[in-house]
Backbone of each chain as ProteinMPNN parsed JSONL, in Angstrom:
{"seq_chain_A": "XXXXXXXXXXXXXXXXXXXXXXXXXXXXXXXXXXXXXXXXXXXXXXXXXXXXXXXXXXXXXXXXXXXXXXXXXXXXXXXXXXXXXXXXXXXXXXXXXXXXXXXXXXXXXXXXXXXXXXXXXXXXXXXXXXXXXXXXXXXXXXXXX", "coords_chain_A": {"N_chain_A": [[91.001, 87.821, 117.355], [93.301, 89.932, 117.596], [95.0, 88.233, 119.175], [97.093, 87.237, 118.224], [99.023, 89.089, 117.735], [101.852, 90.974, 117.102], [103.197, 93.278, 119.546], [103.503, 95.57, 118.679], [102.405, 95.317, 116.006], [99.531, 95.584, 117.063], [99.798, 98.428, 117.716], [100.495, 99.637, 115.359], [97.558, 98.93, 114.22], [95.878, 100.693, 116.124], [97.464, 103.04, 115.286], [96.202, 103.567, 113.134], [93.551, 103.459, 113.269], [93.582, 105.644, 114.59], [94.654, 107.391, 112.146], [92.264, 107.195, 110.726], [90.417, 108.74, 111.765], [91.981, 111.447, 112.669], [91.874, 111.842, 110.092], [89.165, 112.93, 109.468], [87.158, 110.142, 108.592], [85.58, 107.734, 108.717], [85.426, 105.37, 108.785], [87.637, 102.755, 109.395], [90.424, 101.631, 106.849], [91.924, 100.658, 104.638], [93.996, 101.995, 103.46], [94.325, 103.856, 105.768], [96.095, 101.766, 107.345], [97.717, 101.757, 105.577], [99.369, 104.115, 106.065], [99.945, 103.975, 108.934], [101.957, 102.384, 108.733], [105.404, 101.337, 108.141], [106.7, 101.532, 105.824], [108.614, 100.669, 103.066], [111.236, 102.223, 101.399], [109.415, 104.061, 101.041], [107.985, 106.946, 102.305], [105.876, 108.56, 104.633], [104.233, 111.01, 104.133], [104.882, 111.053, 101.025], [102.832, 109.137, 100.579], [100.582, 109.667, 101.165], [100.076, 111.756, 99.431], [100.06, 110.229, 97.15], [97.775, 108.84, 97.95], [95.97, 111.236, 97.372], [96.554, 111.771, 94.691], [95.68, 109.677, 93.435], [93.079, 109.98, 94.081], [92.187, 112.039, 92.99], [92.677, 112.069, 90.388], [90.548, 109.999, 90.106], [88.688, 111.166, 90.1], [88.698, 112.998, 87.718], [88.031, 111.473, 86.028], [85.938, 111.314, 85.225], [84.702, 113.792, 84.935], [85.267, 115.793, 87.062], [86.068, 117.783, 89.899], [87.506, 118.368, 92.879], [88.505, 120.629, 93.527], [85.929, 122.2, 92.445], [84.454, 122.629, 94.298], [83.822, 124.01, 97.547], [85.196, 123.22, 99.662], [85.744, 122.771, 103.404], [88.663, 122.38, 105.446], [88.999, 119.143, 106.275], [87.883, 117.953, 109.376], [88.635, 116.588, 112.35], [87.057, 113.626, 113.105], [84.504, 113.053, 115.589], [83.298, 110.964, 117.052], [84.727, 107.602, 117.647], [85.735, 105.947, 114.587], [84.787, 102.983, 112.771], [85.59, 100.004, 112.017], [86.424, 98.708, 108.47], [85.295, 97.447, 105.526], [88.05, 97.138, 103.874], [89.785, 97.227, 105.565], [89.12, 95.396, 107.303], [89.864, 93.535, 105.402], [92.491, 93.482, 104.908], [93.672, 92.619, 106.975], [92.487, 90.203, 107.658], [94.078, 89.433, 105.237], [96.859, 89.865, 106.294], [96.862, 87.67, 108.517], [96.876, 85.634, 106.709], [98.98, 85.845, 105.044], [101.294, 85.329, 107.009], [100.721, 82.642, 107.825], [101.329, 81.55, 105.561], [104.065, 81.953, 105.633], [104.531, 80.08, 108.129], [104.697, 81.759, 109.938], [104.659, 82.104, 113.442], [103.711, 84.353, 115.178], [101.91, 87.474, 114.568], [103.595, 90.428, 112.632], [103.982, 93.756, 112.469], [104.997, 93.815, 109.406], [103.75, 91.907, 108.394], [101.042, 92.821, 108.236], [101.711, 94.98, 106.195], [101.78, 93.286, 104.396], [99.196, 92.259, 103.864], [97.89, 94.025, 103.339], [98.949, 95.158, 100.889], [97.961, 93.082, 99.18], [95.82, 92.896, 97.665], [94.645, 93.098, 94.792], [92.801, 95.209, 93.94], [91.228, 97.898, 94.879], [91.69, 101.029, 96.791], [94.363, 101.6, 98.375], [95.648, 99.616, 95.67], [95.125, 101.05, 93.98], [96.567, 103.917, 93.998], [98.927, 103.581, 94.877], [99.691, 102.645, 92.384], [99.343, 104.776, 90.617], [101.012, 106.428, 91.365], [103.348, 104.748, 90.651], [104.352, 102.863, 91.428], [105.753, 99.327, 92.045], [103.861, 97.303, 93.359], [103.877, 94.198, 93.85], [106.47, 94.253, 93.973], [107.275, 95.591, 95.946], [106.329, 94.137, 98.254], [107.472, 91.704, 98.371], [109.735, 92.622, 98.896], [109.449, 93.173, 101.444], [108.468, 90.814, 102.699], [111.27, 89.836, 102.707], [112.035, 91.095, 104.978], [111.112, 90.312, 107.05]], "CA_chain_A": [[91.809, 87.931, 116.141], [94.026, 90.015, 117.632], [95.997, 87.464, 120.021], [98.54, 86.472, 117.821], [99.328, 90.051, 116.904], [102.666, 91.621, 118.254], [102.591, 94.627, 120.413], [104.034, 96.642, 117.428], [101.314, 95.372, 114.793], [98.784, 96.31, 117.414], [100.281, 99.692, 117.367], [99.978, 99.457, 114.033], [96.38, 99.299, 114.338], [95.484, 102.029, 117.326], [97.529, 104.239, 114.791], [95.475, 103.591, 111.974], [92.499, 104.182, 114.013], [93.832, 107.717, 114.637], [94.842, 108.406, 111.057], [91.259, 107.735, 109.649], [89.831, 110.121, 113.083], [92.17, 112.819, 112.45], [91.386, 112.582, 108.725], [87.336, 112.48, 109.539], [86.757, 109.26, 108.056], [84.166, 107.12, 109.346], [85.785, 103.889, 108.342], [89.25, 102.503, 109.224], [90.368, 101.497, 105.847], [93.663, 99.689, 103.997], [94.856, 103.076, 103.387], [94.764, 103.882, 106.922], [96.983, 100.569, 107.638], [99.429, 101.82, 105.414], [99.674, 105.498, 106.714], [100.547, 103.905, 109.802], [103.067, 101.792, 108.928], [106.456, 101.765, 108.118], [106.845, 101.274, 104.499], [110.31, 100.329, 102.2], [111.497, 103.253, 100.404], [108.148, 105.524, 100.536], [107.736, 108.609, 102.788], [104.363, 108.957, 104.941], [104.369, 111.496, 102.698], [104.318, 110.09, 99.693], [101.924, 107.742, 100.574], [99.502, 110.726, 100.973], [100.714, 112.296, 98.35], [99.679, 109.01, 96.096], [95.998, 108.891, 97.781], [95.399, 112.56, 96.877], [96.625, 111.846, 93.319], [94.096, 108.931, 93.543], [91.434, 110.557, 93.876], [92.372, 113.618, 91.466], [92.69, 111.326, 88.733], [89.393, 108.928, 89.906], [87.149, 112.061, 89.875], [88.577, 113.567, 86.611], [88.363, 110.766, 84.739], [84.377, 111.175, 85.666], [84.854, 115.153, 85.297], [84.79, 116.608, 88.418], [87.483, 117.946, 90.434], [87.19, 119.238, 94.412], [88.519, 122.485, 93.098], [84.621, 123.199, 91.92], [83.918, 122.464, 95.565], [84.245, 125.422, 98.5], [85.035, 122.562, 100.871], [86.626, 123.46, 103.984], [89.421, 121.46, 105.734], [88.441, 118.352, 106.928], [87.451, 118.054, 110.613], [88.348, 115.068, 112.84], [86.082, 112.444, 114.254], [84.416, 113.308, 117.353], [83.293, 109.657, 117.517], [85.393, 106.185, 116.768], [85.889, 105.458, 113.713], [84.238, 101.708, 112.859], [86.867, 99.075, 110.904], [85.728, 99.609, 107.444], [85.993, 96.387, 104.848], [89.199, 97.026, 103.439], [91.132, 97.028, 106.485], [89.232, 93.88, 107.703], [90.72, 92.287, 104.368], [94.017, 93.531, 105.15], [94.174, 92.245, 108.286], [93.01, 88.847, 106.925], [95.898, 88.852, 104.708], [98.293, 89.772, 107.624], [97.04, 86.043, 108.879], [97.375, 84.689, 105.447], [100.433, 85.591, 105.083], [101.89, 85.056, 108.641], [100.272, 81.185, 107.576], [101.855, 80.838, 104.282], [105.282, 81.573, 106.222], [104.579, 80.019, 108.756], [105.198, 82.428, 111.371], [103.154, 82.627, 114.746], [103.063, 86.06, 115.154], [101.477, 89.18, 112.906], [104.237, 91.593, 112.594], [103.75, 95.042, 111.158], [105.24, 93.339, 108.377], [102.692, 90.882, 108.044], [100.172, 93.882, 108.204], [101.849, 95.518, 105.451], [101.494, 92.131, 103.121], [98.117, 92.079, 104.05], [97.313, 95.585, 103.219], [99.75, 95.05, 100.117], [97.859, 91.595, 98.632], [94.69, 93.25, 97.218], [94.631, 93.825, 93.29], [91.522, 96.465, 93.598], [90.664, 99.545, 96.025], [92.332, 102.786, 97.215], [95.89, 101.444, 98.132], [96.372, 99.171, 94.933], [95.187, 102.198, 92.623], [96.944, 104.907, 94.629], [100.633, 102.716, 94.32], [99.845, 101.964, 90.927], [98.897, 105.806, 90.297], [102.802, 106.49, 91.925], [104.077, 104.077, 89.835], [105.19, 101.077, 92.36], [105.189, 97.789, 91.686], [102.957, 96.017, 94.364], [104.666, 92.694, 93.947], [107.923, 93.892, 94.394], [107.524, 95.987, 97.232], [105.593, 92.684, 98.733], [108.745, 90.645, 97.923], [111.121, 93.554, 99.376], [109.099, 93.541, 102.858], [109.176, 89.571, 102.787], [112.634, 90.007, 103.403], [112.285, 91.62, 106.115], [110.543, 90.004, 108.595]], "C_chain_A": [[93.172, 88.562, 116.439], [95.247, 89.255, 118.623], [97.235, 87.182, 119.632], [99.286, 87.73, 117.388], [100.64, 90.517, 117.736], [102.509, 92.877, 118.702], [102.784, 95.615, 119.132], [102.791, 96.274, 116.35], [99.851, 95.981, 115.692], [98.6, 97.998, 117.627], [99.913, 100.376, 116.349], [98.219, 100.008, 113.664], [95.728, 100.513, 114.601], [96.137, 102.71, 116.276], [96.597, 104.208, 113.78], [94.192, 104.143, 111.869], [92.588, 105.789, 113.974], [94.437, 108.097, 113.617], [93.946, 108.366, 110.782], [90.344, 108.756, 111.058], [90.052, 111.161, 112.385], [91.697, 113.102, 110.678], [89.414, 113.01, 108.367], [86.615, 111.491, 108.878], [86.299, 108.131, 108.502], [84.594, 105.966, 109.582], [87.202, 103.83, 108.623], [89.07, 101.624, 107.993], [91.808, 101.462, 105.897], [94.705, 100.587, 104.406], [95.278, 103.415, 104.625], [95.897, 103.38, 107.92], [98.058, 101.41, 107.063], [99.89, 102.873, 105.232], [100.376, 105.065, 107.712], [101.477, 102.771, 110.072], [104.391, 101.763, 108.58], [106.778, 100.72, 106.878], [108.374, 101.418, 103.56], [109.959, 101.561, 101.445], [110.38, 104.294, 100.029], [107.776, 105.78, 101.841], [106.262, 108.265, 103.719], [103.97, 110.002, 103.686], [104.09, 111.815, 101.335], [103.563, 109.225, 99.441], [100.82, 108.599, 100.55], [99.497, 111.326, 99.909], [100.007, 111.144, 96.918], [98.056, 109.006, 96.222], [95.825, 109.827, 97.271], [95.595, 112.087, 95.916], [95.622, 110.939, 93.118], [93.288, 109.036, 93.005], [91.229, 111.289, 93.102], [92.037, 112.857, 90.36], [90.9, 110.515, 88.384], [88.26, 109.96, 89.419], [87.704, 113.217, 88.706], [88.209, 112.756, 85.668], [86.464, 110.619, 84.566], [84.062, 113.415, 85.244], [84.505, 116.191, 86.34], [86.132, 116.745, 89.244], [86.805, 118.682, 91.504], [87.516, 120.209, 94.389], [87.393, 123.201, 92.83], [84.184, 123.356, 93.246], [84.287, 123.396, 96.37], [83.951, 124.216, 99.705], [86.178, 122.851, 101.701], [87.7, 121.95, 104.442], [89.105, 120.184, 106.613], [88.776, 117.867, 108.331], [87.879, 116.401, 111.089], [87.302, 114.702, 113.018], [86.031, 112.8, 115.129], [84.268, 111.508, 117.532], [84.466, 108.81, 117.019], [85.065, 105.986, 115.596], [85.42, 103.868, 113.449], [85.373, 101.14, 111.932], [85.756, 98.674, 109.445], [86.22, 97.861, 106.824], [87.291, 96.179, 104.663], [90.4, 96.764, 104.487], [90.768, 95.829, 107.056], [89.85, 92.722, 106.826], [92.056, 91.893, 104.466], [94.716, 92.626, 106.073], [93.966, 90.214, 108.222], [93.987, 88.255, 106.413], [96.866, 88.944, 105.782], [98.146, 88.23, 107.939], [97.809, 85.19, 107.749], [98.538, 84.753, 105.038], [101.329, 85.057, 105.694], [101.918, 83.104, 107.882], [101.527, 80.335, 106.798], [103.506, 81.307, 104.466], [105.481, 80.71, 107.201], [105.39, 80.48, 110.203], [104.285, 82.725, 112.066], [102.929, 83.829, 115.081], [102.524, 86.778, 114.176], [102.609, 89.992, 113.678], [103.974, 92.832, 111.853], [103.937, 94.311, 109.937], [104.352, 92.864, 107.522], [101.296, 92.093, 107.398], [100.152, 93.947, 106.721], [101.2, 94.167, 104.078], [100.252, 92.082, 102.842], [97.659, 93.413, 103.315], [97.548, 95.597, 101.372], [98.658, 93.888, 98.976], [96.913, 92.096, 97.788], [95.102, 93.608, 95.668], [93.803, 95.414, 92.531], [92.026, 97.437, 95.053], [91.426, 100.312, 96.272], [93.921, 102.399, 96.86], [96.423, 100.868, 96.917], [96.785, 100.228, 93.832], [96.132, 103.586, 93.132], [99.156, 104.611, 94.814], [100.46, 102.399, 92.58], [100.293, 103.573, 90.07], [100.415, 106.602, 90.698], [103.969, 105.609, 91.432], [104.923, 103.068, 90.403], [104.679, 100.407, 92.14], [105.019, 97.562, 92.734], [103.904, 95.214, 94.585], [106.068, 92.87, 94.315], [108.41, 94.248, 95.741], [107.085, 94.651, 98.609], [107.005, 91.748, 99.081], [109.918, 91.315, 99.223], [110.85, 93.549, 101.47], [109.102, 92.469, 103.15], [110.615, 89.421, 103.546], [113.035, 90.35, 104.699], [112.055, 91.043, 107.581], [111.268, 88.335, 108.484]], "O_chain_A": [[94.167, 88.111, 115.872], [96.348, 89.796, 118.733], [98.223, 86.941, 120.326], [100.238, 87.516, 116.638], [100.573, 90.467, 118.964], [101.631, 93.58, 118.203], [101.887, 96.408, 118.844], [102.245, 97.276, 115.889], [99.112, 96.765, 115.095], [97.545, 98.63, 117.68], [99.233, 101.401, 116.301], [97.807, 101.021, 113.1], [95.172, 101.248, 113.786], [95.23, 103.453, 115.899], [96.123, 105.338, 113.661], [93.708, 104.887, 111.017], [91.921, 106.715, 113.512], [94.958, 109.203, 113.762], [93.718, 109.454, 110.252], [89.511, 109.548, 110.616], [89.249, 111.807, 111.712], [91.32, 114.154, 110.163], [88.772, 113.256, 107.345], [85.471, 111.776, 108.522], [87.272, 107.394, 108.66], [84.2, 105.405, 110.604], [87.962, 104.697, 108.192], [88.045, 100.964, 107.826], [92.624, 101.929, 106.692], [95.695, 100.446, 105.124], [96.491, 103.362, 104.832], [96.457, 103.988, 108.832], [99.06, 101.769, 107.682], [100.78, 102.995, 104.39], [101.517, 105.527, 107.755], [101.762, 102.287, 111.168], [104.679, 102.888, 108.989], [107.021, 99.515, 106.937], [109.04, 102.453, 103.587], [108.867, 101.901, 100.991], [110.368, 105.094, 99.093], [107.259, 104.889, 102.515], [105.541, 107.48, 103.103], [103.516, 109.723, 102.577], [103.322, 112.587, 100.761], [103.477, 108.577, 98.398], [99.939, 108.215, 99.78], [98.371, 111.295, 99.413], [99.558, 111.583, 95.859], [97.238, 109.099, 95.307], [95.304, 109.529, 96.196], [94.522, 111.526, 95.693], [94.595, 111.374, 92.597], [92.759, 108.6, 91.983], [90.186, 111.337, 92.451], [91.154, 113.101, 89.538], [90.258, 110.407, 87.339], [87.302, 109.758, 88.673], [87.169, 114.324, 88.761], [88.038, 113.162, 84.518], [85.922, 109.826, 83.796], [82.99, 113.969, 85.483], [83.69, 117.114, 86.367], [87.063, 115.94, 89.22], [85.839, 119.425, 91.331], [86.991, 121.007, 95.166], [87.393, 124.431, 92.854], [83.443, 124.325, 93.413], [85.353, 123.868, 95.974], [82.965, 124.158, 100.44], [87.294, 123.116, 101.255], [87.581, 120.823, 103.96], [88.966, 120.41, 107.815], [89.893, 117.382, 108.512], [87.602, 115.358, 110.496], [86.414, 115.548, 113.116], [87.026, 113.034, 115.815], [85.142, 110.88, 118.129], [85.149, 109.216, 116.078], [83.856, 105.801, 115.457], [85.974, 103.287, 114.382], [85.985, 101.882, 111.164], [84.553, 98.425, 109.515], [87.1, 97.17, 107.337], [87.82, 95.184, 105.16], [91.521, 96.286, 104.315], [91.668, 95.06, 107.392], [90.201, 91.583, 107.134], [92.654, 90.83, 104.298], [95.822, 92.087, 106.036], [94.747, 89.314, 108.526], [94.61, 87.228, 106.683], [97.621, 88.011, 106.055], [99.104, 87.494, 107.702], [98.798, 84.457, 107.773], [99.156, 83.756, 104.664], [102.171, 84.345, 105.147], [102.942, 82.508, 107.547], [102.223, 79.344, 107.019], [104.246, 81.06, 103.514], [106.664, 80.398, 107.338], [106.156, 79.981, 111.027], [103.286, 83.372, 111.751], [101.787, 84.253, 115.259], [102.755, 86.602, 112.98], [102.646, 90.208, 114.889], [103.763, 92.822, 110.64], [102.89, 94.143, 109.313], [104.13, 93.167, 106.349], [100.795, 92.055, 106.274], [99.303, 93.439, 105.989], [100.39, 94.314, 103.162], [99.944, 91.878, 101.668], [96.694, 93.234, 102.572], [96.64, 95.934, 100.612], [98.815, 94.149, 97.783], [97.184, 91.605, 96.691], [95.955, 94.479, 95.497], [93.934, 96.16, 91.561], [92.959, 97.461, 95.855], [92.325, 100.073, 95.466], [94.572, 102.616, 95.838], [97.561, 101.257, 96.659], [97.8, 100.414, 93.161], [96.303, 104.345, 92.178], [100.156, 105.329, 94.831], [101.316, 101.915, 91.84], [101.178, 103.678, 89.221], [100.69, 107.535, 89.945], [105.165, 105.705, 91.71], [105.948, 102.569, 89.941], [103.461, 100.367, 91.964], [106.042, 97.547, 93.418], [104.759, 95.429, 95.444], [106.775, 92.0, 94.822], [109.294, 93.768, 96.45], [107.659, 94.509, 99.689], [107.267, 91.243, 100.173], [110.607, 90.748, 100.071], [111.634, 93.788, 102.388], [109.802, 92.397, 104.16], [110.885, 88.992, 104.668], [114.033, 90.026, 105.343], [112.551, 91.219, 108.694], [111.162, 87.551, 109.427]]}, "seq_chain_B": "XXXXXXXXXXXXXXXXXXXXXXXXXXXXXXXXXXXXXXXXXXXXXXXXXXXXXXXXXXXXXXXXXXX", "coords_chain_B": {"N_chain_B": [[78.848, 115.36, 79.152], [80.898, 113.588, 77.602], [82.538, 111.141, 78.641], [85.599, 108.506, 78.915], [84.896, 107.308, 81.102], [82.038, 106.833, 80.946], [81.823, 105.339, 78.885], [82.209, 102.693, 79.556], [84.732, 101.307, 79.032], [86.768, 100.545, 81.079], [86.174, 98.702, 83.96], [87.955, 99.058, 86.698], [88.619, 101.626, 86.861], [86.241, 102.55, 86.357], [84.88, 101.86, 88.825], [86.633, 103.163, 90.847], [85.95, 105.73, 90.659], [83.35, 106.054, 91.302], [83.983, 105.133, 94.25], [85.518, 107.46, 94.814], [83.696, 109.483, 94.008], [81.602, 108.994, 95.88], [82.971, 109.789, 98.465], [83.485, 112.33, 97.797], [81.27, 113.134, 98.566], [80.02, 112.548, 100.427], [81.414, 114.283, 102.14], [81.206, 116.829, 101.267], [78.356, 117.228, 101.707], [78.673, 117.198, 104.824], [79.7, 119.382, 105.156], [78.067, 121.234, 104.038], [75.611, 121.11, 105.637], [77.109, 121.646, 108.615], [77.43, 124.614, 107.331], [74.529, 125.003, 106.811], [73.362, 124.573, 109.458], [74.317, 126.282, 111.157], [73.403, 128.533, 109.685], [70.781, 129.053, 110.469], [69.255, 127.034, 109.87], [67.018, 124.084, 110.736], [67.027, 121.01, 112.313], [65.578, 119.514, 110.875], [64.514, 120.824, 108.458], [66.714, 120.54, 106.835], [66.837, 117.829, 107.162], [64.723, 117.115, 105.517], [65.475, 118.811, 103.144], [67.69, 116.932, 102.349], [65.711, 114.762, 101.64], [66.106, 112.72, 103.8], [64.786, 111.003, 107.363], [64.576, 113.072, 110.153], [65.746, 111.828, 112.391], [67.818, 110.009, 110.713], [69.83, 112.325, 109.715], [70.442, 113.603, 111.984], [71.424, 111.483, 113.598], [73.354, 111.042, 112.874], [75.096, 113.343, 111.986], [75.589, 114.705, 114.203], [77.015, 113.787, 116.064], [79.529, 114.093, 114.93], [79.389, 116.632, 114.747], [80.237, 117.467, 117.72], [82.541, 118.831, 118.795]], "CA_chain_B": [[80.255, 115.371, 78.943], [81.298, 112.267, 77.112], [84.272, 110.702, 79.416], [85.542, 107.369, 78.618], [84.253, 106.12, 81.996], [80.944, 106.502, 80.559], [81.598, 103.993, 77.507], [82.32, 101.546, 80.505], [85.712, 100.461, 78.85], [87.698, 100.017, 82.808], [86.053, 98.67, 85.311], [88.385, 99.615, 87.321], [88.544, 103.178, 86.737], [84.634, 103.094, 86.788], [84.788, 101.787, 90.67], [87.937, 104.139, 91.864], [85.176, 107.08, 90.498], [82.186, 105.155, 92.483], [84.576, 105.405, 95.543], [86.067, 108.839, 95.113], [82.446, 110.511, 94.39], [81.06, 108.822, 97.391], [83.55, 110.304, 99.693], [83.376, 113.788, 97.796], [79.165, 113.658, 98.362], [79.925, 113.069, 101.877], [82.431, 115.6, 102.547], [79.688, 118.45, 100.058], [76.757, 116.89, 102.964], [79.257, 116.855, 105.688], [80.101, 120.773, 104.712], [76.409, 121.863, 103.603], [74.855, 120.742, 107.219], [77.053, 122.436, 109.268], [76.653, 125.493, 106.776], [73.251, 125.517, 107.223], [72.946, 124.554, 110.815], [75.099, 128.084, 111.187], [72.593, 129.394, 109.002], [69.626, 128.954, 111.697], [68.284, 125.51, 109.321], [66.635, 123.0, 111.54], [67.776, 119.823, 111.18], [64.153, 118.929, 109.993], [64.736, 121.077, 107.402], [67.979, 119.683, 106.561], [66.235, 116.271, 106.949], [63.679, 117.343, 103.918], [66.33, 118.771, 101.646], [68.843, 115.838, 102.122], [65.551, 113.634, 101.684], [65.831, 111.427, 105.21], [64.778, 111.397, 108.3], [65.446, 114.002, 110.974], [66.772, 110.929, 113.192], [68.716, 110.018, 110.103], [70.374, 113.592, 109.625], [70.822, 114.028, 113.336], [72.632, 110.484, 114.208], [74.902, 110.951, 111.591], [75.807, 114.427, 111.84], [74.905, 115.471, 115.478], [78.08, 113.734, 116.962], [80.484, 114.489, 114.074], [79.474, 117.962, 115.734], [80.155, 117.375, 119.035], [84.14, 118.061, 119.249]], "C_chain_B": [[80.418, 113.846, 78.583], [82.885, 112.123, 77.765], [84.448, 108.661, 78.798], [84.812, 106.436, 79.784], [82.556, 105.901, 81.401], [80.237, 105.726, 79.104], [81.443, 102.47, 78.648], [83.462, 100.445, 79.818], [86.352, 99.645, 80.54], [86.683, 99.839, 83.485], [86.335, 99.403, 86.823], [88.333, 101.053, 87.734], [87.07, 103.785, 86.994], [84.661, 103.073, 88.32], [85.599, 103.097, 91.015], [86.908, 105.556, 91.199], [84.246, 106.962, 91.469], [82.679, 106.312, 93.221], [84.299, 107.135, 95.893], [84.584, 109.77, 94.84], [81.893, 110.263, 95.785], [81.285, 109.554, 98.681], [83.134, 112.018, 99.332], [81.994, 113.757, 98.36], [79.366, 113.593, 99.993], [80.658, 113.75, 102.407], [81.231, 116.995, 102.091], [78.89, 118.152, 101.378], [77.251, 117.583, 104.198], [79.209, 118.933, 106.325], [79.141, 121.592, 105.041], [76.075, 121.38, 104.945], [75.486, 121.941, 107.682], [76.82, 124.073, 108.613], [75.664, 126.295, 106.758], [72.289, 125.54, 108.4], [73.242, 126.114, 111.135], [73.938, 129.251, 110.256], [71.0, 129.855, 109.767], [68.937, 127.33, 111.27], [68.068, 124.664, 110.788], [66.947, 122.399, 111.278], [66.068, 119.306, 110.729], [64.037, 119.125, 108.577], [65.861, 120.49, 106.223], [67.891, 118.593, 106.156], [65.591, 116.364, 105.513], [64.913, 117.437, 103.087], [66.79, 117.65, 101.598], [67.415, 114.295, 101.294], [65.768, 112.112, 102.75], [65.185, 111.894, 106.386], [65.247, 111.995, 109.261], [66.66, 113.14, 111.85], [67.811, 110.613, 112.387], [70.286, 110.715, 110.42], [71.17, 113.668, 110.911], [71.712, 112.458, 113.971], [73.313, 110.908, 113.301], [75.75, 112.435, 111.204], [76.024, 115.591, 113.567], [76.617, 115.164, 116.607], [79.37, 113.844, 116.469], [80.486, 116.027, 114.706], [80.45, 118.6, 116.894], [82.334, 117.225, 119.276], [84.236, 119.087, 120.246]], "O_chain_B": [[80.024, 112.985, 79.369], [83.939, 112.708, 77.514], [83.566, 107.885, 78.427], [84.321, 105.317, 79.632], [82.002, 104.805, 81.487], [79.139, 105.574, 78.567], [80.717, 101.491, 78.476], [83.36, 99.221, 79.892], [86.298, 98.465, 80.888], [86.071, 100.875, 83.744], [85.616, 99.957, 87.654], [88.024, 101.475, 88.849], [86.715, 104.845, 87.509], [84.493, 104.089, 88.994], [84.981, 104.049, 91.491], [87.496, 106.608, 91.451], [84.274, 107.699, 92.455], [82.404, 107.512, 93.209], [83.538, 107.779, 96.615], [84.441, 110.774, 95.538], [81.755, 111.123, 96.655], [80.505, 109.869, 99.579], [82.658, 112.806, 100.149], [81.692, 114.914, 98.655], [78.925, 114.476, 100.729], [80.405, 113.805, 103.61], [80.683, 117.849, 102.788], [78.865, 119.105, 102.157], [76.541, 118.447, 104.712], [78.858, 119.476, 107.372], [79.133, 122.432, 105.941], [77.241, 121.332, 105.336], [74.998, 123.053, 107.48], [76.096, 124.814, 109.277], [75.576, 127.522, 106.718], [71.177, 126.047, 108.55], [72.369, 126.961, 111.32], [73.847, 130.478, 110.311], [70.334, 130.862, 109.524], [68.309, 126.611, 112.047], [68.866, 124.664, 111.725], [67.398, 122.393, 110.132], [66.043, 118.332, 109.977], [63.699, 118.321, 107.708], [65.695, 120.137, 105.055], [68.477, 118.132, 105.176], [65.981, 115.714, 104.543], [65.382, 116.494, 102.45], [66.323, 117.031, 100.642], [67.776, 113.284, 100.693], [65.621, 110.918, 102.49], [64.992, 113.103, 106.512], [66.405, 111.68, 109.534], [67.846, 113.421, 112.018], [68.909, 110.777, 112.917], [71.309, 110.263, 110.933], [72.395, 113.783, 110.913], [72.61, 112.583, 114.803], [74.419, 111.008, 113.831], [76.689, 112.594, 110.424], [76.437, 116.728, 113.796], [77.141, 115.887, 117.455], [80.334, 113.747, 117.229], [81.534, 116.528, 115.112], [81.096, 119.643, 116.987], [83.088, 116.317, 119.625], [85.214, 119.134, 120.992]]}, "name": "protein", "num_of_chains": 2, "seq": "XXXXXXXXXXXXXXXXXXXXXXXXXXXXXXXXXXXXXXXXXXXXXXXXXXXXXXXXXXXXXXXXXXXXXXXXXXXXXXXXXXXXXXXXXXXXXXXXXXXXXXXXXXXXXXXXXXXXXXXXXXXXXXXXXXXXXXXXXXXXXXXXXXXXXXXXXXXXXXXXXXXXXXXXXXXXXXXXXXXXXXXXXXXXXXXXXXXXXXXXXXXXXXXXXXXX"}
């Protein structure tokens, strides 16, 4: 799968790998993708900054908040991390996109579209929850590549 | 506690709770182990409370350990 990928989207990857490690998360996941990539007009940052709010909001709206919790700071991964659904979807879309330009390579770019395409899970609600439009940022990274 | 997720208006909002408890319950497990490994607990014991097997308990927390 990854053959057609350029050295930079594989990059891409291997970092993604080592953001869900250092965060101790079992699963590489979307979010992971788009920690480690290089996103129009939003911050690493702010992209963390958006999951945390995320989740604040997913587990009040249920009443529960990690403030009742005495949890300590979360520990890397001693082991690998396994590729988790969401980032195998992502990475689908990176093709599907790449396709429906027809361009032979995956570029980060492509990544990002891929990561970007989903209507549900972490990253759509976590940009939505930050108040970006999806579609436009989609459009804006288009451009780019 | 009456929340709206529990009328089951959003979908959405019901899943992104799913999710986000899931991760909190394994972060609380993740926490509570070593906790009570530090505490002298066996993992047998550990195994009982949590409800699995010791092999369970112990693949899944034995090399999360191991940094």
């Amino acid at each position: 799968m990854f053959n057609r990928f350029t050295r930079q989207a594989r990059e891409v990857v291997t970092s993604a790998e080592q953001q869900a490690r250092l965060r101790g998360d079992a699963t590489i996941e979307s979010e992971h993708l788009l920690l480690a990539l290089d996103v129009p007009t939003l911050s690493k940052e702010e992209i963390e900054a958006a999951l945390d709010a995320e989740e604040e909001r997913a587990l009040a709206a249920v009443g529960v908040s990690r403030a009742e919790f005495d949890l300590p700071r979360r520990q890397p991964l001693a082991s690998r991390p396994r590729f988790g659904a969401s980032a195998k979807r992502a990475l689908e879309g990176a093709l599907i996109a790449a396709q429906g330009r027809d361009d032979k390579r995956i570029a980060p770019q492509h990544v990002l579209l891929g990561v970007l395409r989903s209507d549900e899970g972490r990253v759509a609600r976590a940009l939505r929850v930050a108040g970006i439009d999806r579609a436009a940022l989609a459009r804006t990274v288009g451009d780019t590549i | 506690m009456e929340t709206q997720i529990a009328t089951g208006s959003d979908h959405g909002e019901a899943f992104a709770a799913v999710v986000a408890l899931r991760r909190l319950a394994a972060e609380l497990e993740d926490a509570t182990v070593d906790r009570a490994l530090g505490d002298g607990w066996s993992w047998q014991r550990i195994a009982d409370a949590l409800g699995v097997t010791r092999q369970a308990v112990h693949k899944k927390h034995r090399k999360r350990r191991e940094i």
